[in-house]
C-alpha positions in Angstrom: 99.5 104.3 155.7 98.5 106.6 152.8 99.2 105.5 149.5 100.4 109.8 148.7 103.1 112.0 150.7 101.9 115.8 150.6 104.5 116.0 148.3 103.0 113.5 145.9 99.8 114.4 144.7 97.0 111.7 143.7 95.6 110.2 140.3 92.6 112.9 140.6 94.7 115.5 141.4 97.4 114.9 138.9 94.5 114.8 136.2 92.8 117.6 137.2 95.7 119.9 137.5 96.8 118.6 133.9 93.2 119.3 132.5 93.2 123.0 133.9 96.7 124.0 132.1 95.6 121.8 129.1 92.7 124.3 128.9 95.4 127.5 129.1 97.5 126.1 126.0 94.4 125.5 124.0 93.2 129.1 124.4 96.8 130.2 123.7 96.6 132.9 126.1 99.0 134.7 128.8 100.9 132.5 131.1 101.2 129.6 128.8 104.9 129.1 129.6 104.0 128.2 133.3 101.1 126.0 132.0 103.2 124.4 129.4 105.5 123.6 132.5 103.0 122.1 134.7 101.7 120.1 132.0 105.0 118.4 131.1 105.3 118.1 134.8 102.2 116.0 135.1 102.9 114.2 132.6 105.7 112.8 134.4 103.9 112.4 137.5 101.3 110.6 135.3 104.2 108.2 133.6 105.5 107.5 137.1 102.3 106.1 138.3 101.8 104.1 135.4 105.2 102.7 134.7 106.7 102.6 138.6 110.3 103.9 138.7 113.9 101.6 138.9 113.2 100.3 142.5 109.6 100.6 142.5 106.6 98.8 141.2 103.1 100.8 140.0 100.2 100.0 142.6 97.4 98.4 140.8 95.2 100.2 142.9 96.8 103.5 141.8 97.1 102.0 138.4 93.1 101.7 137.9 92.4 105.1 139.8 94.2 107.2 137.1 92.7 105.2 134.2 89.4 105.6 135.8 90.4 109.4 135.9 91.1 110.0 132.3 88.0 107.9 131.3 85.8 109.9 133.3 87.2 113.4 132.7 87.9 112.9 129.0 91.4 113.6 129.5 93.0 111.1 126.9 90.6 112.8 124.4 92.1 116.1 125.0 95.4 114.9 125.1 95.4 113.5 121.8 93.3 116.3 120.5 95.6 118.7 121.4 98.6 116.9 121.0 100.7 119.8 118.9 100.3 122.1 121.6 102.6 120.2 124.1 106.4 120.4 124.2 108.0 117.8 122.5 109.3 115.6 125.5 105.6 115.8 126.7 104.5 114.5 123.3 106.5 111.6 123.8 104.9 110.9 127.9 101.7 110.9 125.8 102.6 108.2 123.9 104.0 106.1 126.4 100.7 107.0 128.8 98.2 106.3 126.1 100.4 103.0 125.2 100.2 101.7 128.6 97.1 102.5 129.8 96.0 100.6 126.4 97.8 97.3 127.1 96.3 97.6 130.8 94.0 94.1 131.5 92.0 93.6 134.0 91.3 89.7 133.6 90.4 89.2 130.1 88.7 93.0 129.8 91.0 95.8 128.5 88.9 98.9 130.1 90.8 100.9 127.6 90.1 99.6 124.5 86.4 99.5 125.4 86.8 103.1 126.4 88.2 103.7 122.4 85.7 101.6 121.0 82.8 103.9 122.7 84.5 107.0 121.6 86.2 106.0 118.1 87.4 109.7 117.5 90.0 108.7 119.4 91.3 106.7 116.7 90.4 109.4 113.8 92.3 112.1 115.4 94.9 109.7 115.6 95.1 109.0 112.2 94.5 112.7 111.3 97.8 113.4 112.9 99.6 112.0 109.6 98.7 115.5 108.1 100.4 117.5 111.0 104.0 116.8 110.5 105.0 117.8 114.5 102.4 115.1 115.5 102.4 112.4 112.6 105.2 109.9 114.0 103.6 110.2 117.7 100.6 109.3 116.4 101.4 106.5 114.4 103.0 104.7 117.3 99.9 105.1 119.1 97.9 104.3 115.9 99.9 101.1 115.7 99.3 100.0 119.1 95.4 100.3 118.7 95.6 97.9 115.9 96.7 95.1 118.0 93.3 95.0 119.1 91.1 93.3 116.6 87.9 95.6 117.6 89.7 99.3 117.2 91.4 97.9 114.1 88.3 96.9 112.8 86.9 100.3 113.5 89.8 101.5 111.2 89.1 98.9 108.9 85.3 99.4 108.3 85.1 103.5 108.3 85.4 105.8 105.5 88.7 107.0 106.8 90.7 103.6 105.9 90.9 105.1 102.4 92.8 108.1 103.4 95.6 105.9 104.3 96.3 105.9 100.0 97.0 109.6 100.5 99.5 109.4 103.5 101.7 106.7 102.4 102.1 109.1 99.1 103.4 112.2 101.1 106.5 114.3 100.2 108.1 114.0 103.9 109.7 110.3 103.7 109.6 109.6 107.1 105.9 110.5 107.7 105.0 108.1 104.3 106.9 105.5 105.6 105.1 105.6 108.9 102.0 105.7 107.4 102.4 102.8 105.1 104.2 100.8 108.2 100.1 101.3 110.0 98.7 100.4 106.6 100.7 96.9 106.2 99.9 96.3 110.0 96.5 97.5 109.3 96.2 94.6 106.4 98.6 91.6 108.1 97.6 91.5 111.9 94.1 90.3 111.8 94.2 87.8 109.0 90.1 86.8 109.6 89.1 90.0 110.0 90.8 91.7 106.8 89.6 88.6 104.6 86.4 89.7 105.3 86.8 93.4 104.9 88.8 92.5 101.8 86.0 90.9 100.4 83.4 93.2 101.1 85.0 96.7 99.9 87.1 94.5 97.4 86.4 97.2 93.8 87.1 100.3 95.9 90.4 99.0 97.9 92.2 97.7 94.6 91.2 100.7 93.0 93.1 102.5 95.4 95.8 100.1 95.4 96.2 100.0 91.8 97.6 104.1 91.8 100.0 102.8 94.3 101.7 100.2 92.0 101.3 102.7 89.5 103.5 105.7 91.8 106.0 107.4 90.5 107.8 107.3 93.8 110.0 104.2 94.2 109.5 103.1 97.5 105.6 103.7 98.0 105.6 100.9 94.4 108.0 98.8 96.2 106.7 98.6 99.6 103.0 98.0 97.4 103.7 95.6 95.1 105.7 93.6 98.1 102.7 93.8 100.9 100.3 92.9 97.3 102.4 89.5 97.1 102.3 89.2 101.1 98.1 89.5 100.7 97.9 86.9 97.9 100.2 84.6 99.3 98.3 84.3 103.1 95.4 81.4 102.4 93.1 83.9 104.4 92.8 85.6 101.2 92.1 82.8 99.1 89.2 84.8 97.6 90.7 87.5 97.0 93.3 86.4 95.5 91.4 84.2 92.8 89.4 87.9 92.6 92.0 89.6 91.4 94.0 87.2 88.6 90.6 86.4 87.5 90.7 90.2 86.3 93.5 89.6 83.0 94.6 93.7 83.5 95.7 92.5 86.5 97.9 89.8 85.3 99.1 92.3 82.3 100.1 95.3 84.7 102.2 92.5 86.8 103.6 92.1 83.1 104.4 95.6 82.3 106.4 95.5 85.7 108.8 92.9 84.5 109.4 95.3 82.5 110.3 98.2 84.7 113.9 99.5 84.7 114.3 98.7 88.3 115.3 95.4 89.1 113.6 95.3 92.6 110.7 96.3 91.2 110.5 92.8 88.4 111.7 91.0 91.5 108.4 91.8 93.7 106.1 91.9 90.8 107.4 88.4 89.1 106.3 86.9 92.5 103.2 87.8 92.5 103.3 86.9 89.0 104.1 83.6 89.0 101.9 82.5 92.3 99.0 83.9 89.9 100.1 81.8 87.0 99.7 79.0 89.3 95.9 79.4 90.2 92.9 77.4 88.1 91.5 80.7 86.7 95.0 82.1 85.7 95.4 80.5 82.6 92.1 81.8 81.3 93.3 84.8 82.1 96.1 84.9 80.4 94.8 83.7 77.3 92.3 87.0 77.2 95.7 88.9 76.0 98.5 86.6 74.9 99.2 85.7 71.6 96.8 82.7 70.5 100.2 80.5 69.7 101.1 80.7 72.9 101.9 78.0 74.8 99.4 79.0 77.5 96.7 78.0 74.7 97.7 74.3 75.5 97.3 72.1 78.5 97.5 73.4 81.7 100.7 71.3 82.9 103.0 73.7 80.8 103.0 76.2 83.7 104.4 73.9 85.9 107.1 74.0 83.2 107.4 77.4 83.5 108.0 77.1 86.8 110.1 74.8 86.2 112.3 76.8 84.3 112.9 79.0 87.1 113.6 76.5 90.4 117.7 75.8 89.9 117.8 79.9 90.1 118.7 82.0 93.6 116.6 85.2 93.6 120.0 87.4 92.4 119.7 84.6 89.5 116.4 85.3 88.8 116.7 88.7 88.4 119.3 88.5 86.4 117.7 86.3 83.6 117.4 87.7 80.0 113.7 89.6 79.8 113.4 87.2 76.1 113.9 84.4 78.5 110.4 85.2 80.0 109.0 86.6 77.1 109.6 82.9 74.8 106.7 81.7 77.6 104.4 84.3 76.0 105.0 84.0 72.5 104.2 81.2 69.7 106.7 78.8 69.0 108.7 79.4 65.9 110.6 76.8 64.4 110.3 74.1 67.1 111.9 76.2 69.3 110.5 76.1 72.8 111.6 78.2 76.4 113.1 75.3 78.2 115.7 75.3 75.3 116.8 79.0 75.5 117.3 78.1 79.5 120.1 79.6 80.9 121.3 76.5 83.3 120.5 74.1 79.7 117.8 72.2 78.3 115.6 70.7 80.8 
């Protein structure tokens, strides 16, 4: 019994009918209404195939003929490449074809993400799309679905365009920034091996970068920065990087000037990565490169346990809610006999 009705037309049909009217919109010629409609309606044909219907499973065999279609005819290139041109429902079957066909295994192979890995402007147009605002959300969900495989993130990871993710998470349209930076955390937090090591390597240039975006002006691009900053130090993968960068005292003092900063969220994410660099060997030589020589931080190392100390009876609303002189006695001399743990909100300890 054959697998397609007359009425239903095959994988190579389906993709070769789809290719022909992809060409028409890309000219932008006559007739692009009708082949606007035939591409949306392959599309559907294409997303029935792939994800079955209600009653109805997909045929594996079926399954593995269209992917081997695409593949061969470049189709999913020119999908993604011409992504703008395609109605909006369609832009959404592309997402949910391309995400399919990438989760697709065929024992412990995924045909698709070798496919990407051989042609890698896959993932470059992809994260190009950030800077068309009709595109920029489909292609972040496809973006993000790449990166659960460790070999197209590392692509991501290891190429000149990483860096380009500092100017997307800054854009003017909120929802396309805050897209962007959702691929970026992923980006740093999935593959915890594999960003240790690309952490290390490109260490001066990526904490440059990151630097300006503590440093925003907009809210919730310093925010979202200084929280994934504490998320990055905190993960033992990046043990390295994280003695790297208190090891650095402007480091320590910019987390300083942020207790400072009229927003209260703002002192809450940057006291904790604060105080888990207060807590490292090299932090106290740090410190000392800036504070004032009476300091208590001049002493014995133990006092930072009593800084910390200090601060375990409080909830995080406590916390930030503490007097800013409260902090600042750890940083100062001593004067008259009078020490931190006396000024403590909760008592002397």
């Amino acid at each position: 019994m054959p697998l397609f009705s007359k009425s239903h037309k095959n994988p190579a049909e389906i993709v070769k009918i789809l290719k022909e009217n992809m060409a028409i919109l890309e000219k932008q010629e006559k007739k692009t209404d009708k082949a606007s409609e035939e591409v949306s309606k392959s599309l559907q044909a294409m997303k029935e195939i792939l994800c079955g219907t209600t009653d109805k499973e997909p045929p594996t065999e079926v399954v593995a003929q269209l992917a081997q279609e695409l593949y061969n005819s470049g189709l999913l290139v020119t999908l993604i490449a011409n992504l703008q041109l395609i109605d909006f429902e369609g832009k959404k079957d592309v997402s949910q074809i391309f995400n399919n066909i990438l989760r697709r295994q065929i024992g412990t192979r995924s045909p698709t993400v070798e496919y990407i890995s051989a042609h890698p402007h896959i993932l470059f147009m992809l994260l190009k799309g950030y800077e068309s605002p009709n595109i920029a959300l489909r292609c972040g969900i496809m973006l993000r679905e790449c990166i659960r495989h460790e070999p197209l993130a590392k692509i991501i990871l290891f190429s000149e365009q990483f860096r380009d993710f500092f100017k997307y998470v800054e854009m003017s349209t909120f929802d396309i920034a805050s897209d962007a930076f959702a691929t970026f955390k992923d980006l740093l937090t999935r593959h915890k091996l594999l960003v240790a090591e690309f952490l290390e390597q490109n260490y001066d240039t990526i904490f440059e970068d990151y630097e300006k975006l503590i440093n925003s002006e907009n809210y919730v691009t310093k925010r979202q920065s200084l929280k994934l900053l504490g998320e990055l130090i905190l993960d033992r993968h990046n043990f390295a990087i994280m003695t790297k960068y208190i090891s650095k005292p402007e480091n320590l003092k910019l987390m300083m000037n942020l207790l400072r900063d009229k927003s209260p969220n703002i002192q809450f994410e940057a006291f904790h990565v604060f105080k888990e660099c207060l807590v490292a060997d090299n932090a106290l030589w740090a410190l000392r490169t800036f504070v004032h020589p009476g300091c208590f931080l001049w002493e014995i190392k133990d006092k930072q346990s009593a800084f910390l100390q200090c601060l375990l009876p409080f909830s995080s609303q406590e916390m930030l809610d503490l007097p800013p002189t409260f902090l600042l006695l750890f940083l100062l001399p001593e004067q008259d006999g009078v020490s931190a743990s006396q000024h403590h909100p909760k008592g002397t300890l």
